[in-house]
Structure formats: C-alpha cells, structure tokens
C-alpha positions as CSV (number, residue, x, y, z in Angstrom):
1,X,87.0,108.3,58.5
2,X,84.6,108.5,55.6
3,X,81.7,111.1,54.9
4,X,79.0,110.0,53.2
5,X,77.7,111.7,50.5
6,X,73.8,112.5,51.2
7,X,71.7,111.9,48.3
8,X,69.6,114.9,46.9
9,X,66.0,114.8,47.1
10,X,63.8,115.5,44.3
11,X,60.5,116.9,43.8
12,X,58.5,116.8,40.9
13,X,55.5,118.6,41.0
14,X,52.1,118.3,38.5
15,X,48.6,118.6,38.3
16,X,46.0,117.3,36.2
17,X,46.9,114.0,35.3
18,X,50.8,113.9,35.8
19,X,51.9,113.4,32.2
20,X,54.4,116.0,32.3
21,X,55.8,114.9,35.9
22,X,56.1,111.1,34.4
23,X,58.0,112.1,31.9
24,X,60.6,113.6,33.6
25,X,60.7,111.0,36.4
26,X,61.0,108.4,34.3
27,X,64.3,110.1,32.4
28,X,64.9,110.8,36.2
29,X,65.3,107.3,37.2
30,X,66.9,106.6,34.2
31,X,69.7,108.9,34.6
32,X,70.3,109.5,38.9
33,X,68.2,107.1,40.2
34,X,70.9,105.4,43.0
35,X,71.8,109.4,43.6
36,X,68.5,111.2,44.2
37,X,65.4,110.4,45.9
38,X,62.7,111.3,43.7
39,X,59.4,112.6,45.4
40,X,56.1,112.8,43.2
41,X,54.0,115.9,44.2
42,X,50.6,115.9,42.6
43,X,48.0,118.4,43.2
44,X,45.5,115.7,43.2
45,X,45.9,112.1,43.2
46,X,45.7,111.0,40.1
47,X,48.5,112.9,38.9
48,X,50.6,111.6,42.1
49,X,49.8,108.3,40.8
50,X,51.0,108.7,37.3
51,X,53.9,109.7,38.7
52,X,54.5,106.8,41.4
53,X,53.9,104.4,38.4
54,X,56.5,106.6,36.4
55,X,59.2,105.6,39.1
56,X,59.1,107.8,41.7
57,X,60.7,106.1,45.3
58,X,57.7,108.5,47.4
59,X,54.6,110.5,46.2
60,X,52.1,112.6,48.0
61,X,48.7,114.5,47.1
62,X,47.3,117.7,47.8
63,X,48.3,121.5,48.9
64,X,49.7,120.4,52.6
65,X,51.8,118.1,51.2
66,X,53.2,120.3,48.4
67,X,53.8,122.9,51.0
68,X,55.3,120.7,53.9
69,X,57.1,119.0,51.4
70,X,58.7,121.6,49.1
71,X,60.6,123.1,52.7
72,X,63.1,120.2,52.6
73,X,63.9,119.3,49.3
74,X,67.2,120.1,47.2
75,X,65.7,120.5,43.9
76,X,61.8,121.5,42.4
77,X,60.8,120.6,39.1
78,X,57.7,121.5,37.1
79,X,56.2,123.7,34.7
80,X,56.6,127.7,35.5
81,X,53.1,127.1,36.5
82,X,53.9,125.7,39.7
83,X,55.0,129.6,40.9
84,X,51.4,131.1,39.8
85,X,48.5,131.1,42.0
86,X,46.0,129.5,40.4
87,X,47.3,128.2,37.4
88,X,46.9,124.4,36.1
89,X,43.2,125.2,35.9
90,X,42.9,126.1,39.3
91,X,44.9,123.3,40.9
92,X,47.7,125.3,42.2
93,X,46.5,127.1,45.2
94,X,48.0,130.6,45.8
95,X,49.7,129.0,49.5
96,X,51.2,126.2,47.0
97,X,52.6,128.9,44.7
98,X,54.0,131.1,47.4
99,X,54.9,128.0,49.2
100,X,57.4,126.9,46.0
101,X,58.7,130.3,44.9
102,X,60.0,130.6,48.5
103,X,61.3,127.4,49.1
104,X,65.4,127.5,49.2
105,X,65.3,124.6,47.1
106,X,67.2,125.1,43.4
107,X,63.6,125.5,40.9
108,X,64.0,124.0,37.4
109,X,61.1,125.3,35.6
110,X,60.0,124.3,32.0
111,X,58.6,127.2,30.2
112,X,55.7,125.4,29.0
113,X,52.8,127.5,27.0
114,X,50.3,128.4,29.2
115,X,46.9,130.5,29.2
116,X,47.3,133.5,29.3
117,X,51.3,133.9,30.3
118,X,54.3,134.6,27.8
119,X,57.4,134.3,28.8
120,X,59.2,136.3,26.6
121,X,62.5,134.6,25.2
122,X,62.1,131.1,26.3
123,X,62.8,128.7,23.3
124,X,59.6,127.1,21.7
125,X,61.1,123.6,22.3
126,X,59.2,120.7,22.2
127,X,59.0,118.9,25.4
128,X,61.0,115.8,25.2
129,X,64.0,118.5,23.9
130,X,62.9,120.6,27.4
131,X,63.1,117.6,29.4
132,X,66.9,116.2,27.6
133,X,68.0,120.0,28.9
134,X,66.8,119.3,32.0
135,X,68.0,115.8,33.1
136,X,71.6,116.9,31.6
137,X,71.3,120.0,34.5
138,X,70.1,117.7,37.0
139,X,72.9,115.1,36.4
140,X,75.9,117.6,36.8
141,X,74.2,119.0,40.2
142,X,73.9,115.3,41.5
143,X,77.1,114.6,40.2
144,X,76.3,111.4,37.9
C-alpha cells in the first residue's frame, strides 16, 4: 500500500501592486510547480491579481483572507514587512501581522529595505539574487 506524498501549500504574500510576490511565484512555478500549491495573498486586489497572472493555482484579497488563510499553509513568503503592523504603507493591518508571525507555517522573509527598519546584518542583495536564495530553500523543503 502506497502513501501519497501531500503537496506543500504555498503562500505568497504582497501589497501594493504585487511586483515582489510575481516575482517569486513565477520562479515558483518554474521550479516546484507539480509539488506545491502556490496561494497568492494580496492585501488588496490588485496585488492578488498580479500575482494570479504571475502563476499562482489560487489567490485571495484582503485581511480575513490573509489571516484565515496563513493558519493552514506549510510555507509564508514575503518581505519582513509582512510581520510589522502597519507596514507596506499601511496595508498590513496589525491582526495580519500578528496573524503571520504566529502562524506554525515555516516564514521565508526577504530582508527588503524598508522605512524606517534596519535589519542589521542582512546582505544588501539585490532582489533577483534574494529570490535565486530563496527558490533554492524552497526546492530542498519540497523536495524537487
């Protein structure tokens, strides 16, 4: 009798207007796409629709969502903004913030410059060299 291997779910999560989070989904799909469900997470729609066109297999929009959804993923992905109240300009609600940091879900968070917030000893990569670091973690959790 076989088991079979459950896929790992996925959620990227972005604000504004999703660049970051298409980014990374793309490389995403690239790279685990028949392992992973990838789940777009946009704090407002037009950044959940970046994303969906970026490749993602499900998005949704909005702080219920973000916090519903971030209880029964595997992984979270986004900038370390995604754990501060308040932060992408306001977007990310403090019940989003607490909502991700507590999640059990393994965080990958890109230390991306942000207003305000140092964080002291991450590399000044650019981003395409943050996101090659990131898909090469992702691909030996999922196993591709």
């Amino acid at each position: 009798m076989s088991v079979e291997k459950r896929k790992k779910s996925i959620a990227v999560i972005d604000g504004q207007g999703g660049g970051i989070g298409s980014a990374v989904i793309k490389r995403l799909q690239e790279k685990v796409a028949g392992e992973a469900e990838i789940i777009a997470l946009g704090t407002n729609a037009m950044a959940t629709g970046a994303m969906l066109k970026a490749g993602a297999n499900k998005g949704a929009s909005g702080e219920n969502a973000i916090v519903q959804t971030v209880k029964t993923v595997d992984i979270i992905i986004g900038t370390a903004g995604i754990v501060l109240a308040n932060s992408m300009m306001g977007e990310l609600t403090p019940t989003m913030a607490e909502a991700i940091a507590s999640s059990l879900a393994m965080k990958f968070l890109l230390p991306l410059k942000m207003q305000d917030v140092e964080i002291v000893g991450a590399p000044k990569e650019p981003l395409p060299h943050l996101i090659d670091q990131l898909i090469r973690r992702i691909q030996e959790l999922v196993g591709t």
